[in-house]
PyMOL Python script that loads the backbone (N, CA, C, O; Angstrom):
from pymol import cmd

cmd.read_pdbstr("""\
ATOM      1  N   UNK A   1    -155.976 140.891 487.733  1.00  0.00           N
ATOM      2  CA  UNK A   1    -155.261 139.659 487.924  1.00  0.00           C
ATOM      3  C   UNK A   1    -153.774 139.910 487.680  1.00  0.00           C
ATOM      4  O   UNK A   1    -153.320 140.705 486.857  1.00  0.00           O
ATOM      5  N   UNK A   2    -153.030 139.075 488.561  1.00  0.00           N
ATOM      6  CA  UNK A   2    -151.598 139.305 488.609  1.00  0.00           C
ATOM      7  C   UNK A   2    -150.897 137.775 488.091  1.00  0.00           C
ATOM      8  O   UNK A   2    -151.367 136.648 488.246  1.00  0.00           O
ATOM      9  N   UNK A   3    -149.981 138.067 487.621  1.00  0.00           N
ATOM     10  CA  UNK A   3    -149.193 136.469 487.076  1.00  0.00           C
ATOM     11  C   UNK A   3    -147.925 136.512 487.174  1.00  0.00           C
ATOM     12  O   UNK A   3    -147.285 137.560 487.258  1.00  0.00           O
ATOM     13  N   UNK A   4    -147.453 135.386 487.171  1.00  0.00           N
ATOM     14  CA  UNK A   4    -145.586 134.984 486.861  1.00  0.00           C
ATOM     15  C   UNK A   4    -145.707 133.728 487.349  1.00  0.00           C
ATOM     16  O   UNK A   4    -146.577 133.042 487.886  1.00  0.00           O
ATOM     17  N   UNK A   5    -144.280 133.601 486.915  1.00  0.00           N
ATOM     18  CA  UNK A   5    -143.920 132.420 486.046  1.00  0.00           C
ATOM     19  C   UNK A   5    -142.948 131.817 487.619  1.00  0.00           C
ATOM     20  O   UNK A   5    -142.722 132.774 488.360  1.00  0.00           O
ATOM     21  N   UNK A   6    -142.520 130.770 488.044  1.00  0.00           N
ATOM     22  CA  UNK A   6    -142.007 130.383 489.074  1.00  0.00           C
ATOM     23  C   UNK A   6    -140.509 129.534 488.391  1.00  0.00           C
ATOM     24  O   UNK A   6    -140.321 128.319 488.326  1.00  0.00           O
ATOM     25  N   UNK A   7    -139.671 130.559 487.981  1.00  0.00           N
ATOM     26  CA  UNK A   7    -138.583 129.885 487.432  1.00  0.00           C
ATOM     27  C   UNK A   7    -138.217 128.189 487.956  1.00  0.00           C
ATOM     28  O   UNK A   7    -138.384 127.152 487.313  1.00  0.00           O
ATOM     29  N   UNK A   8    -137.707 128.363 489.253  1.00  0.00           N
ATOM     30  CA  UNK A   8    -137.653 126.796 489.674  1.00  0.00           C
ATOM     31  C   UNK A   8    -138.100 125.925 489.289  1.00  0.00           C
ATOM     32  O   UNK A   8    -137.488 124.873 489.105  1.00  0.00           O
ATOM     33  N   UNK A   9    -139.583 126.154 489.001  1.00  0.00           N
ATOM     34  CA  UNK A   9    -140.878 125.077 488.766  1.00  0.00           C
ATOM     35  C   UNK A   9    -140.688 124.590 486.987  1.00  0.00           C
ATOM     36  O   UNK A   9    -140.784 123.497 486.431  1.00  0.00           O
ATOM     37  N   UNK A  10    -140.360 126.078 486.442  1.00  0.00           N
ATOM     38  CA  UNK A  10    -140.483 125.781 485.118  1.00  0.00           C
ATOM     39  C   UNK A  10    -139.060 125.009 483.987  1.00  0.00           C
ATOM     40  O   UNK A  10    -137.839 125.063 483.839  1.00  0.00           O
ATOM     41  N   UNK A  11    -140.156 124.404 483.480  1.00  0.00           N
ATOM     42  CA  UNK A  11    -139.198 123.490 482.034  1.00  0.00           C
ATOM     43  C   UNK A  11    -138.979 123.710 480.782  1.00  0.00           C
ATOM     44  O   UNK A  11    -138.490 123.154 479.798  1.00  0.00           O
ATOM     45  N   UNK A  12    -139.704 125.117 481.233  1.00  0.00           N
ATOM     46  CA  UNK A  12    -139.586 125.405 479.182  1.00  0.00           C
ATOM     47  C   UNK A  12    -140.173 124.722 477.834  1.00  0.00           C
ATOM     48  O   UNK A  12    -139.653 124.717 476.718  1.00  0.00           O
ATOM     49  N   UNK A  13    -141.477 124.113 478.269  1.00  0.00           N
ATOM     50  CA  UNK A  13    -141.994 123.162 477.489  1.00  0.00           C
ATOM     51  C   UNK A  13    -143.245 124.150 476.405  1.00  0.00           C
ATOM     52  O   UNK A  13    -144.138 123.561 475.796  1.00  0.00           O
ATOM     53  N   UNK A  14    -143.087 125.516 476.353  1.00  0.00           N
ATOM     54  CA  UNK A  14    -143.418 126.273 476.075  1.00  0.00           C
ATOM     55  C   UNK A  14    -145.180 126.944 475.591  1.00  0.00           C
ATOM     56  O   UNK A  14    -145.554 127.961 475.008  1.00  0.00           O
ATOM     57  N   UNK A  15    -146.119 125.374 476.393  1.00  0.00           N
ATOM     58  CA  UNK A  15    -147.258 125.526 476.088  1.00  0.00           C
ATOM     59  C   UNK A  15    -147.940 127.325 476.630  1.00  0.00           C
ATOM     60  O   UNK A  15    -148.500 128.148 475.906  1.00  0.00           O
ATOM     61  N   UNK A  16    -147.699 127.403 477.709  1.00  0.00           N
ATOM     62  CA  UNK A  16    -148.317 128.876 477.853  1.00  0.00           C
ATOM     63  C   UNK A  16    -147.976 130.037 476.995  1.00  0.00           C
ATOM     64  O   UNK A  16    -148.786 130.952 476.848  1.00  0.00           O
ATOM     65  N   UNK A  17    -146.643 130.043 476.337  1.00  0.00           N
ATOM     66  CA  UNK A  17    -146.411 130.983 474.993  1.00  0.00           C
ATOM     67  C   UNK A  17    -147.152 130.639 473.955  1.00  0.00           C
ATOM     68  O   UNK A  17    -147.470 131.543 473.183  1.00  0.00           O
ATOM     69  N   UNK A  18    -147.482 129.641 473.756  1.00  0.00           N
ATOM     70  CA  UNK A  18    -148.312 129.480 472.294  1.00  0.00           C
ATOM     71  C   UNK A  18    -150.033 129.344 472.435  1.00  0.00           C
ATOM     72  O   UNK A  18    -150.922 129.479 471.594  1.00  0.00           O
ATOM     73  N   UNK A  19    -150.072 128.937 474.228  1.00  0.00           N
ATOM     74  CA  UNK A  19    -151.767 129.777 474.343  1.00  0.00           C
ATOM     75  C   UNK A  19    -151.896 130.632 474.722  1.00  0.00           C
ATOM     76  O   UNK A  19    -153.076 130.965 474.828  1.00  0.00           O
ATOM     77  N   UNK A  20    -150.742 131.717 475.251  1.00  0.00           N
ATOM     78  CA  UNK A  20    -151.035 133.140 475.533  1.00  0.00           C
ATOM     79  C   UNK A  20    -149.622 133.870 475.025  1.00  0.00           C
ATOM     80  O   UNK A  20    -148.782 134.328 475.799  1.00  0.00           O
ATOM     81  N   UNK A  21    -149.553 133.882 473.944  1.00  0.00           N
ATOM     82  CA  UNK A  21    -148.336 134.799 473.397  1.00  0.00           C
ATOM     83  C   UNK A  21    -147.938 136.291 473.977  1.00  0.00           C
ATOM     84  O   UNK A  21    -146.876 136.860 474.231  1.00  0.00           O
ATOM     85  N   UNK A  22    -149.159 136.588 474.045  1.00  0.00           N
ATOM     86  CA  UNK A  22    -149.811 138.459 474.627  1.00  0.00           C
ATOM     87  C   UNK A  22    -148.800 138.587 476.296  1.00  0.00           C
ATOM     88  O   UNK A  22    -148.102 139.493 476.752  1.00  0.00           O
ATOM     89  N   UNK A  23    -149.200 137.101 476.859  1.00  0.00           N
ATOM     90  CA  UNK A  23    -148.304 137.411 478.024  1.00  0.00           C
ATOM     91  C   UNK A  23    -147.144 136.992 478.620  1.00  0.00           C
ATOM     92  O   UNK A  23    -146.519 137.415 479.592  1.00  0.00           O
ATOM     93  N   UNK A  24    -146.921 135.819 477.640  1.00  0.00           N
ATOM     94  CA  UNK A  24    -145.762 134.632 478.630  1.00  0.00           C
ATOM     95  C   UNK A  24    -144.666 134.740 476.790  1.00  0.00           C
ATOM     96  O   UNK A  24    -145.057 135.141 475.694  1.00  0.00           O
ATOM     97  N   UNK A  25    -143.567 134.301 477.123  1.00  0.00           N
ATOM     98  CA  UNK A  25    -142.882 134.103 476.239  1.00  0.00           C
ATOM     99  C   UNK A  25    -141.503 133.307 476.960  1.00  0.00           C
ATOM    100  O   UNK A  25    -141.166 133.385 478.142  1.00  0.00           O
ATOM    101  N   UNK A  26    -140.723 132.402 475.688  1.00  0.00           N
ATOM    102  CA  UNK A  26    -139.752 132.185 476.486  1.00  0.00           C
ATOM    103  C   UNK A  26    -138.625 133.201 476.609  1.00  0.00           C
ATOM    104  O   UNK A  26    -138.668 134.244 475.956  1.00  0.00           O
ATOM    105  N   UNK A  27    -137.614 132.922 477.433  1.00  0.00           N
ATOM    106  CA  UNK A  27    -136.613 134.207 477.050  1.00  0.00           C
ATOM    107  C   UNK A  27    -135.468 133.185 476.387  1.00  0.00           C
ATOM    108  O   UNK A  27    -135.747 132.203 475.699  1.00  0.00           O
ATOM    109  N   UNK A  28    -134.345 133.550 476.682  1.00  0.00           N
ATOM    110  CA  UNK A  28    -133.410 133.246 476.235  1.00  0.00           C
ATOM    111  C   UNK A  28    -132.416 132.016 476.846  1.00  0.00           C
ATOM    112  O   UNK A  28    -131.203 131.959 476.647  1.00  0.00           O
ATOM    113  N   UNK A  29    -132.972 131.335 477.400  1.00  0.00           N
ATOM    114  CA  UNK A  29    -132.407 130.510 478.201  1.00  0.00           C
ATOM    115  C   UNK A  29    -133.248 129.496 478.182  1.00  0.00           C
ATOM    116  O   UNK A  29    -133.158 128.424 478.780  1.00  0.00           O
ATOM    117  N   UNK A  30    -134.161 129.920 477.392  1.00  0.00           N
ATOM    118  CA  UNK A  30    -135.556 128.739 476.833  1.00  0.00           C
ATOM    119  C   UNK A  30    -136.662 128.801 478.187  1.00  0.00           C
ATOM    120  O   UNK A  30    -137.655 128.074 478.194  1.00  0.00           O
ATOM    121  N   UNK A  31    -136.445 129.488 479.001  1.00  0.00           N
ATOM    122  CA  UNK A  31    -137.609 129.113 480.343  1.00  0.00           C
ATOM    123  C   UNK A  31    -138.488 130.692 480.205  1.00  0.00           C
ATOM    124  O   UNK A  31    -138.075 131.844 480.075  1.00  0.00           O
ATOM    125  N   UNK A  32    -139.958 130.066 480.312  1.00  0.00           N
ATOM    126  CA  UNK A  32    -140.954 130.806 480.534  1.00  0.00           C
ATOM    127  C   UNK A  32    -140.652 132.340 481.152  1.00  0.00           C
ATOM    128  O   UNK A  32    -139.710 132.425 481.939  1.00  0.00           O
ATOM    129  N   UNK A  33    -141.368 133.486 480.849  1.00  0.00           N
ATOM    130  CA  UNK A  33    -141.304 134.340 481.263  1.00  0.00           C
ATOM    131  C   UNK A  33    -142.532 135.341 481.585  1.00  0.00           C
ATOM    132  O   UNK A  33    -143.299 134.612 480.956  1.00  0.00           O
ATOM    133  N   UNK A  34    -143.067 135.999 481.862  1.00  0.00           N
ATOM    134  CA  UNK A  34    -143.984 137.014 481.927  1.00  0.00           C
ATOM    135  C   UNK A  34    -143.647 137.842 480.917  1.00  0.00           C
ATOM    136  O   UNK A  34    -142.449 138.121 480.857  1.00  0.00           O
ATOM    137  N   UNK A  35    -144.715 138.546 479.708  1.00  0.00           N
ATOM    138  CA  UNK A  35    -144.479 139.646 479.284  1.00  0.00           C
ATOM    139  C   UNK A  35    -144.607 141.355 479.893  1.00  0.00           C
ATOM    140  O   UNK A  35    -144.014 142.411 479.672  1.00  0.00           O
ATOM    141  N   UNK A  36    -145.808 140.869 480.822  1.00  0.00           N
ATOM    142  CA  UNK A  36    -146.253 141.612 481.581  1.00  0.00           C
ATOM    143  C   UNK A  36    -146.628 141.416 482.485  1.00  0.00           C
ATOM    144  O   UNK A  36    -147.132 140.298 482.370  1.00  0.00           O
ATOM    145  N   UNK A  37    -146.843 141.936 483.985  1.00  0.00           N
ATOM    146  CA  UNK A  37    -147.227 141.165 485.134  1.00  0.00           C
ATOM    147  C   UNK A  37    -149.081 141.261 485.214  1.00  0.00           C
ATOM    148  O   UNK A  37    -149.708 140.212 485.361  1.00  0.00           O
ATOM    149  N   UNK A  38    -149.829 142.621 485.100  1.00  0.00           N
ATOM    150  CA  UNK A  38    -150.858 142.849 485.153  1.00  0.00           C
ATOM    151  C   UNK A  38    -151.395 141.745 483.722  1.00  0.00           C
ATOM    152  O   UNK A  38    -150.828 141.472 482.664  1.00  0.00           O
ATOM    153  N   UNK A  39    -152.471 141.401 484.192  1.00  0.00           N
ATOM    154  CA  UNK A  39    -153.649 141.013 482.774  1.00  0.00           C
ATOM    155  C   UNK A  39    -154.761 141.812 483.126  1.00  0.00           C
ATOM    156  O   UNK A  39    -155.255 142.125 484.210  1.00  0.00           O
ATOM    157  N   UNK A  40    -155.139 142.159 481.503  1.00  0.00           N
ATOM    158  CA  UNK A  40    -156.139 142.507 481.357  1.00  0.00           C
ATOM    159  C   UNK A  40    -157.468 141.793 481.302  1.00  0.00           C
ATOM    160  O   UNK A  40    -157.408 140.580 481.102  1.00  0.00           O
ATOM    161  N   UNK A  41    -158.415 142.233 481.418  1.00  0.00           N
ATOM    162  CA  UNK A  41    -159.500 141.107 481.561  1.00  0.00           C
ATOM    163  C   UNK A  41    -160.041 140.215 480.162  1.00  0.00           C
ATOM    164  O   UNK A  41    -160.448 139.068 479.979  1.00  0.00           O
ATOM    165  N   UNK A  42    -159.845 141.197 479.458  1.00  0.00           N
ATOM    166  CA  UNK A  42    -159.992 139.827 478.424  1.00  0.00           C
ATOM    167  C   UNK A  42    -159.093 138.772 477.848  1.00  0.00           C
ATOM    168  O   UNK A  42    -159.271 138.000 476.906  1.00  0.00           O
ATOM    169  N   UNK A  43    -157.885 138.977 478.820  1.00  0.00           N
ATOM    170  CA  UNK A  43    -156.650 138.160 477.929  1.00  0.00           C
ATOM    171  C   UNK A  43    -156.688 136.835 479.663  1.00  0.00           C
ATOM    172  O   UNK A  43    -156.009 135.838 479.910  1.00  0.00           O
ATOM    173  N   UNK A  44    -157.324 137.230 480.113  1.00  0.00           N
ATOM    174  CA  UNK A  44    -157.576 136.295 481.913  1.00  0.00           C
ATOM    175  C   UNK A  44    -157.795 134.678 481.783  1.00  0.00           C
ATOM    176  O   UNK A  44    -157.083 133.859 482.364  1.00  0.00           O
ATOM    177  N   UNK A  45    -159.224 134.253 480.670  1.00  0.00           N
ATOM    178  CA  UNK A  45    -159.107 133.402 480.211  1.00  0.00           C
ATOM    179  C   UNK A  45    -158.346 132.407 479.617  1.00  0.00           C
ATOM    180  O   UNK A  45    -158.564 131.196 479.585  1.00  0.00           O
ATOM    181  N   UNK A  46    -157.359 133.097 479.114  1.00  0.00           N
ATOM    182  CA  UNK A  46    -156.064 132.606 478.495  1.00  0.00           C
ATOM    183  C   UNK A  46    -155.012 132.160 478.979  1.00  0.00           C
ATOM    184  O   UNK A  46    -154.304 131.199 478.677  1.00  0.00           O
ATOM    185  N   UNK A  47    -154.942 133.134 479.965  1.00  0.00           N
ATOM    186  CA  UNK A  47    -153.952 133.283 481.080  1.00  0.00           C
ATOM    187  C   UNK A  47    -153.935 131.650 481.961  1.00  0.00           C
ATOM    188  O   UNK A  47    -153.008 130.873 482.190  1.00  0.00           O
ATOM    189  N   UNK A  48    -155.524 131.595 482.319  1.00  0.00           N
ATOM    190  CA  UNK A  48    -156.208 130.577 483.149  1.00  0.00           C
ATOM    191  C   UNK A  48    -155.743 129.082 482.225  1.00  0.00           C
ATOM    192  O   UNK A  48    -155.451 127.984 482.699  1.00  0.00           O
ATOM    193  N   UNK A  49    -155.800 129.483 480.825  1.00  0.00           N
ATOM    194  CA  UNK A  49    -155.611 127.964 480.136  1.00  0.00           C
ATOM    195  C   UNK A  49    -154.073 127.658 480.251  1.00  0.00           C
ATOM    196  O   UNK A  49    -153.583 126.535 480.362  1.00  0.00           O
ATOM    197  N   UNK A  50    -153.530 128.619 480.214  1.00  0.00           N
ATOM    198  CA  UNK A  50    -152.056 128.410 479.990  1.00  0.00           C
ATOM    199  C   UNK A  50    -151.712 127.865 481.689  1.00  0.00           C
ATOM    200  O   UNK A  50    -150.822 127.020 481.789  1.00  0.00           O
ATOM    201  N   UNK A  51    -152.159 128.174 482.532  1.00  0.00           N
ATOM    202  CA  UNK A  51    -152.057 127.471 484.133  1.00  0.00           C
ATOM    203  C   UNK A  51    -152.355 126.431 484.230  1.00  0.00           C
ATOM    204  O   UNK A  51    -151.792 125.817 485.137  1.00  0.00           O
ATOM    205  N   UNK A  52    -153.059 125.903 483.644  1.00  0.00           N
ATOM    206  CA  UNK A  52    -153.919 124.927 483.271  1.00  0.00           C
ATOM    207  C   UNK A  52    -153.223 124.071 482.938  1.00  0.00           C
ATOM    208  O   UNK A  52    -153.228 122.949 483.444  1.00  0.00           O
ATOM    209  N   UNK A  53    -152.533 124.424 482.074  1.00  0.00           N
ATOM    210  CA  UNK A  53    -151.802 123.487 480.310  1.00  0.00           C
ATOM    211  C   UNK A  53    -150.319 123.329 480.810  1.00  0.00           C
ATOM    212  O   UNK A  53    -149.591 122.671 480.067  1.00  0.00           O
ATOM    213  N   UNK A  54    -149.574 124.016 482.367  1.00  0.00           N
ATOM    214  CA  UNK A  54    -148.362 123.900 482.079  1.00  0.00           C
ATOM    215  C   UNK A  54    -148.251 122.619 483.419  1.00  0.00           C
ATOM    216  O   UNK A  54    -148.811 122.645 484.515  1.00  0.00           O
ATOM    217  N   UNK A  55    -147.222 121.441 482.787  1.00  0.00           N
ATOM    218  CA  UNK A  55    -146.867 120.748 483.128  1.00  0.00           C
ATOM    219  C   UNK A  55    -146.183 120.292 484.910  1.00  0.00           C
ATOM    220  O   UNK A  55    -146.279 119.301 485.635  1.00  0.00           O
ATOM    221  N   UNK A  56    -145.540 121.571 485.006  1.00  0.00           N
ATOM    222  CA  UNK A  56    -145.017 121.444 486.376  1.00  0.00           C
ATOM    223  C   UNK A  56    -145.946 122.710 487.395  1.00  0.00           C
ATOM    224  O   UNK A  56    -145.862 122.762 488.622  1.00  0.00           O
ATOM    225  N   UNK A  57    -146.643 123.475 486.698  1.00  0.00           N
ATOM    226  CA  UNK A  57    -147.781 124.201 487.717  1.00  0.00           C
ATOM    227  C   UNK A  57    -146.803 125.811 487.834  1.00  0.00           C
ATOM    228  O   UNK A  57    -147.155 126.924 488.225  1.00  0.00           O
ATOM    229  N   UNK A  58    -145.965 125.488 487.500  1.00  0.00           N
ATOM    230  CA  UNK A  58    -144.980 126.971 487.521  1.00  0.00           C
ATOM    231  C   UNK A  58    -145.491 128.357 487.295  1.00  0.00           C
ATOM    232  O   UNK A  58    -144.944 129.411 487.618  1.00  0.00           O
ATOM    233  N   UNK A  59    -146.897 128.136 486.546  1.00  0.00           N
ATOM    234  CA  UNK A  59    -147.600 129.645 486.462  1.00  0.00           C
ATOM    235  C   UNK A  59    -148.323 130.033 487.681  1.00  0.00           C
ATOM    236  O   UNK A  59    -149.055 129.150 488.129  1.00  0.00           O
ATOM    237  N   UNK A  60    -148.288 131.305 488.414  1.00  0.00           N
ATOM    238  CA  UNK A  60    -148.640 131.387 489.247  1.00  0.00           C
ATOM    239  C   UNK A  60    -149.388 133.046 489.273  1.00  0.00           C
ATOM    240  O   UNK A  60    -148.911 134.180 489.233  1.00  0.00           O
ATOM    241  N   UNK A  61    -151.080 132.377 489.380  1.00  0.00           N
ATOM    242  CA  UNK A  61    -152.090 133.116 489.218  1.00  0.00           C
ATOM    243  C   UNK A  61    -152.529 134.084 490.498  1.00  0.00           C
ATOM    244  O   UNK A  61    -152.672 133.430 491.531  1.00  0.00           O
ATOM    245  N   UNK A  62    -152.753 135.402 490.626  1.00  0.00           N
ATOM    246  CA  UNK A  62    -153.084 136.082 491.931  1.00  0.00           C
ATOM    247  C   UNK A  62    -154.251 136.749 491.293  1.00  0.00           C
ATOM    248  O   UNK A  62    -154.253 137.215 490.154  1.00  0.00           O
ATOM    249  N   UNK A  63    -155.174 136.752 492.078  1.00  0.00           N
ATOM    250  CA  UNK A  63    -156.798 137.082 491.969  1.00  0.00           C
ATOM    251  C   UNK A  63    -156.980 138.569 491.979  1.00  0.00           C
ATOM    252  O   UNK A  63    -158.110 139.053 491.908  1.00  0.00           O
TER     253      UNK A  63
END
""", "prot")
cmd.dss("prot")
cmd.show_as("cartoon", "prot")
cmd.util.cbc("prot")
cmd.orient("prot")
């Protein structure tokens, strides 16, 4: 599974950093980021909640 974050989309409301710390964080400008682009399979679930959980849809999941 592949991920990132769709700057435009995002608000910085920082729910996907605090349900997936391992992959998203904010940077410095307060807006969402990828830590890494690949997930591993057990961190996928997480990944999925934090897509889930973010407000404007800005996470963007590839199969």
């Amino acid at each position: 599974m592949k991920v990132k974050v769709n700057k435009d989309a995002c608000i910085g409301c920082g729910a996907c950093a605090s349900i997936c710390p391992d992959v998203f964080k904010l940077n410095d400008e307060g807006l969402s980021e990828t830590v890494k682009e690949e997930v591993k399979e057990e961190e996928q679930d997480e990944v999925r909640d934090a897509a889930d959980s973010c407000p404007t849809g800005a996470i963007e999941i590839e199969e």
